[in-house]
N, C-alpha and C positions, 0 to 999 in steps of 0.2 A: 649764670654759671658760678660755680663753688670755688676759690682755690685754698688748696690745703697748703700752708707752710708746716716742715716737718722734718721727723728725726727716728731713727730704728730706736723707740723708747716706749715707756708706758704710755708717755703721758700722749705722745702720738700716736701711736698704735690705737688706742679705746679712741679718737675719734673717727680715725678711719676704718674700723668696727661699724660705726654708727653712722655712717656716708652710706658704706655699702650695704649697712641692712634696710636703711633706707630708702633705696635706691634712686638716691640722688646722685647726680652727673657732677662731677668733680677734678679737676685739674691737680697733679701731687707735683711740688715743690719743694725738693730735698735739702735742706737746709743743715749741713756738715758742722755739726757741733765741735766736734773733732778737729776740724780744722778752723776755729772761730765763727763760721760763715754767719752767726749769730748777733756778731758783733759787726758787721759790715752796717755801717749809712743809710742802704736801703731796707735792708731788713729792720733797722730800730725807726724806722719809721711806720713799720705796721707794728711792732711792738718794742715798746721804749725799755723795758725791762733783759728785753734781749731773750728771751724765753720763747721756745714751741711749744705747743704749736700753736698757728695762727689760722683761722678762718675769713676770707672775703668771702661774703656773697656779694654777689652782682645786684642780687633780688632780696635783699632782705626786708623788713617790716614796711609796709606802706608803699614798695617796691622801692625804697632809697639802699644805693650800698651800704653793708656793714662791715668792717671788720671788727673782728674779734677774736681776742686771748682766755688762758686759764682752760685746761681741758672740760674741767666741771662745768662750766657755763657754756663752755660751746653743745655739750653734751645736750643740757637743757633747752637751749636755745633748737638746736634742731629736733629734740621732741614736740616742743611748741610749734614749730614749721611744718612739721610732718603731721602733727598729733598721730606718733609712736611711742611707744616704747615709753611712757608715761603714765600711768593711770588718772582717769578723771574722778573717781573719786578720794574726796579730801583726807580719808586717811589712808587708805594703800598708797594716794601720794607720798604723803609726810613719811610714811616706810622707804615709801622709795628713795627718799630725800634722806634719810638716815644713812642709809648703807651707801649712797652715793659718795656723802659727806666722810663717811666712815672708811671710804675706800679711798678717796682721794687724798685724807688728811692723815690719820692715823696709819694705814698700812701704806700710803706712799710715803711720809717721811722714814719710817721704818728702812724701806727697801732704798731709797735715797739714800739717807746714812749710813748702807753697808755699801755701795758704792763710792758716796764721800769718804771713805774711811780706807779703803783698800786703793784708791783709784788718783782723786783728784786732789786732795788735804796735802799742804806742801810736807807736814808730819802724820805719816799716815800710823794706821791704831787699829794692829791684829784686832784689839781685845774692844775696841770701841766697837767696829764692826762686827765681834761676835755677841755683844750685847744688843744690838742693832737686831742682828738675826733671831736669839732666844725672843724678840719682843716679837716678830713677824711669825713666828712659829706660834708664840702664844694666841696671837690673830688668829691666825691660820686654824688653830682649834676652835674657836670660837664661833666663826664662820662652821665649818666643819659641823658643830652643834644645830647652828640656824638651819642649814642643808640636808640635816637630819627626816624632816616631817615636807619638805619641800623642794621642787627643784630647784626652785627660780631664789631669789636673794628676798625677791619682793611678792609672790606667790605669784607672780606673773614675771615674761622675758623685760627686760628693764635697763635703762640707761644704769643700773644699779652694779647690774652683769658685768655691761661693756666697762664700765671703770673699772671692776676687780681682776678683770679675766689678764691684763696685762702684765700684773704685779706678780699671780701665782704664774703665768707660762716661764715667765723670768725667773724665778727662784724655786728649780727643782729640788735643791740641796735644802733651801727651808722647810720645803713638803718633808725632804727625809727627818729634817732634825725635828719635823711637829708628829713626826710618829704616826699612828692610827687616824689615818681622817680622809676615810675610804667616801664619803659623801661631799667634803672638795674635791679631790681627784675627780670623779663622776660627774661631778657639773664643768669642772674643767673641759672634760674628753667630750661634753656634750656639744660645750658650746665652740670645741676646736671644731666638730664636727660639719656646723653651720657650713652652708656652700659660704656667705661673705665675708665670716670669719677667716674659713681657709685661703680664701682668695688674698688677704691683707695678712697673713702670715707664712704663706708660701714663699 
């Protein structure tokens, strides 16, 4: 059995995206950011950083338990479990591994520091956050360009997807400020569409 430690965030949400298109059996464990629950003794003992989400399997590699942090890597790790939502060959891999990397590092710190900035910063920073945002917009076109000649992120559905699809459902107002980018929107609305998408964002 699976359990998910977690949180209503990006970086939660794209894994349980990837539970349920997998259709792997899983336990959710809501872990209240909000109210520290992050910070509680037991939980820094699945992750010392104090960070969601967290993964136990029961059955991970060699059937010994695993746990494990960092959405990207759990991401990975259950394409390898599954062998899903990965490609086996070496270069639509490393595509996949680009836009993974690209989603989780560049447009998450992005939409990160328009939330650090409005939200949690003891001195918060209108204008820090709307630099934050013109940079997630800029993304956002960019993708938009890639989505152009293709549906997928990776010419196939991809752990690629499941990382980005959390950062654009969260920042409608970015879609507005990125202007014309009628080909994110469409892969948005596709993959809202999924029956296990819907189910993990209902």
């Amino acid at each position: 059995m699976i359990d998910l430690y977690t949180w209503d965030t990006s970086n939660g949400l794209r894994v349980a995206i990837m539970l349920e298109e997998c259709g792997l059996p899983y336990r959710v464990h809501r872990v209240d950011l909000m109210k520290g629950e992050q910070a509680r003794p037991e939980f820094l003992v699945l992750n010392p950083v104090g960070a969601i989400p967290v993964l136990c399997d029961s059955e991970g590699p060699g059937g010994a338990p695993l746990t494990l942090s960092q959405s990207g890597a759990i991401l990975q790790y259950l394409a390898d479990k599954t062998g899903r939502f990965m490609p086996r060959a070496p270069a639509a891999r490393a595509v996949t591994l680009q836009w993974l990397a690209f989603a989780i590092t560049d447009c998450m710190l992005s939409t990160a520091m328009i939330f650090h900035n409005t939200t949690l910063v003891p001195e918060k920073s209108q204008a820090n956050a709307d630099y934050f945002a013109a940079r997630l917009a800029r993304y956002f076109g960019v993708i938009d360009g890639r989505l152009a000649q293709r549906e997928w992120l990776a010419d196939e559905l991809s752990i690629a997807d499941f990382a980005l699809f959390p950062i654009v459902r969260f920042r409608p107002e970015v879609i507005a400020q990125a202007g014309d980018v009628p080909h994110l929107t469409a892969w948005r609305d596709r993959l809202a569409a999924r029956p296990a998408v819907a189910k993990v964002t209902a």
